[in-house]
C-alpha positions in Angstrom: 0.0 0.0 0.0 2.7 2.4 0.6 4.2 1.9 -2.6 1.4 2.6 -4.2 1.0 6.1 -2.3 4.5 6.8 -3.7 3.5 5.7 -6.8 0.1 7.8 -6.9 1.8 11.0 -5.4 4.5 10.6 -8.8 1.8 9.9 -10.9 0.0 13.5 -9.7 3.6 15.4 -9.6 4.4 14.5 -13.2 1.1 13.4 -15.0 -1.7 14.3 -13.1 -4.9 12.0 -13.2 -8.7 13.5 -12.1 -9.2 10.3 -10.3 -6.9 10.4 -7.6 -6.4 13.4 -4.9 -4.8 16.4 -6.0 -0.8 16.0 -5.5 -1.0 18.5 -2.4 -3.2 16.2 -0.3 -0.3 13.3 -0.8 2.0 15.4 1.7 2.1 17.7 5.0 4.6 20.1 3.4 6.5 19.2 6.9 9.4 18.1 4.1 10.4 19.9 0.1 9.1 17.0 -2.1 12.6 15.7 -3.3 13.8 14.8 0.3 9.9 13.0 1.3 10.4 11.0 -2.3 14.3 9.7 -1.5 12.7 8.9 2.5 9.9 6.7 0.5 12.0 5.3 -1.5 14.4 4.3 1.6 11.3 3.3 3.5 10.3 1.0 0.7 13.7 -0.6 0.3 13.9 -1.5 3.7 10.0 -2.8 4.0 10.8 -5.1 0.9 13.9 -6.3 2.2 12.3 -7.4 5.6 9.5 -9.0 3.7 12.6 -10.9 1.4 14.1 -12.1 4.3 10.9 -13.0 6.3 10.2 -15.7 2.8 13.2 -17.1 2.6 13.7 -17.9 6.2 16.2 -15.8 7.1 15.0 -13.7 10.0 15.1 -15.9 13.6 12.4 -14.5 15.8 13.5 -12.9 19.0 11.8 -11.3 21.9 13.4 -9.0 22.4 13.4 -7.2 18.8 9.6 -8.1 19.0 8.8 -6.4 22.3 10.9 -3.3 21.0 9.0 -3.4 17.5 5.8 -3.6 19.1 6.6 -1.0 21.6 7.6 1.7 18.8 4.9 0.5 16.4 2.4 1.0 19.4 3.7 4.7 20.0 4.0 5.2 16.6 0.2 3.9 16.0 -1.1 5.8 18.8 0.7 9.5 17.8 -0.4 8.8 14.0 -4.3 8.2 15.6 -3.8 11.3 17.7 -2.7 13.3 14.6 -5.6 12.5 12.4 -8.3 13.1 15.4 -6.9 16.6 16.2 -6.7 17.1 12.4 -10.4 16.3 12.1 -11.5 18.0 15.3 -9.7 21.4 16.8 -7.0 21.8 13.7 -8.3 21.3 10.7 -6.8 24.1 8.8 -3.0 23.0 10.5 -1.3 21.2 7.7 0.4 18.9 9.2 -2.6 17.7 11.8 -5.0 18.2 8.5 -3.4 16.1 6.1 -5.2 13.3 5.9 -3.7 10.8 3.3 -0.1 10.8 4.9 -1.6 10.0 8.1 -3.6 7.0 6.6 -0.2 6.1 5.7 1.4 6.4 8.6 -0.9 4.5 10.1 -0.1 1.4 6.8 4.1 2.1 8.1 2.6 1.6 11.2 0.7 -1.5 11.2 4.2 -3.1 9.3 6.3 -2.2 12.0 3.5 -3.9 14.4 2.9 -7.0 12.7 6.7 -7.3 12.3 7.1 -7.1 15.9 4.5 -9.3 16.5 6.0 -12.0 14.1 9.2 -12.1 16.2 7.3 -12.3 19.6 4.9 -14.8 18.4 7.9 -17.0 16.1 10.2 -16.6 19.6 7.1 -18.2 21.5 6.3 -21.0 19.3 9.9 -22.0 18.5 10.5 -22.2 22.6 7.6 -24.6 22.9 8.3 -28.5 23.3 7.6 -30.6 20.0 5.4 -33.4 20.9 7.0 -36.4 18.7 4.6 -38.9 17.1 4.5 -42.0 17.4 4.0 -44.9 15.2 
């Protein structure tokens, strides 16, 4: 999903289509464009290399980067929730509190740093369980 908010926000930069949001309601303005777009890109990279690495087995689960991850993505989550309720209550003319679409995407960012976390915590769990051998 994120990649395809960078994608769109390109798309409306460069070639501008009626059916998506205007290009300024992809961004706060908190950063100039060309900085936000090499932080996607970044952000993407790293996302697809976790994903890599979680298919091909590479990634052991531990507790500890789990509890961490899930601490962060839970501050991060909450902060993100905050933003968007402030921007559609007391500050809706603020733009950073009033931009809507990058805090949706926070929130996507979010939920991958959660269920990343979670994936260690619950992998360390279940690899510290007994095996229960069968019998023949």
């Amino acid at each position: 999903m994120f990649s395809l908010r960078v994608f769109a926000q390109l798309l409306q930069a460069w070639f501008p289509v009626e059916a998506l949001p205007p290009f300024e309601a992809w961004a706060s303005g908190a950063l100039p464009y060309w900085v936000l777009v090499i932080c996607q890109v970044l952000i993407i990279i790293a996302c697809a290399r976790v994903i890599w690495r979680l298919h091909v087995g590479l990634i052991v689960p531990s507790a500890t980067t789990g509890k961490v991850l899930l601490i962060l993505g839970s501050i991060y989550f909450g902060l993100m929730c905050l933003r968007l309720i402030i921007g559609l209550t007391v500050a809706t003319d603020h733009y950073w509190f009033s931009a809507r679409l990058p805090t949706f995407f926070h929130l996507v960012l979010a939920g991958f740093v959660l269920v990343y976390g979670w994936f260690h915590v619950r992998g360390f769990h279940a690899s510290q369980s007994p095996h229960l051998e069968q019998t023949a």
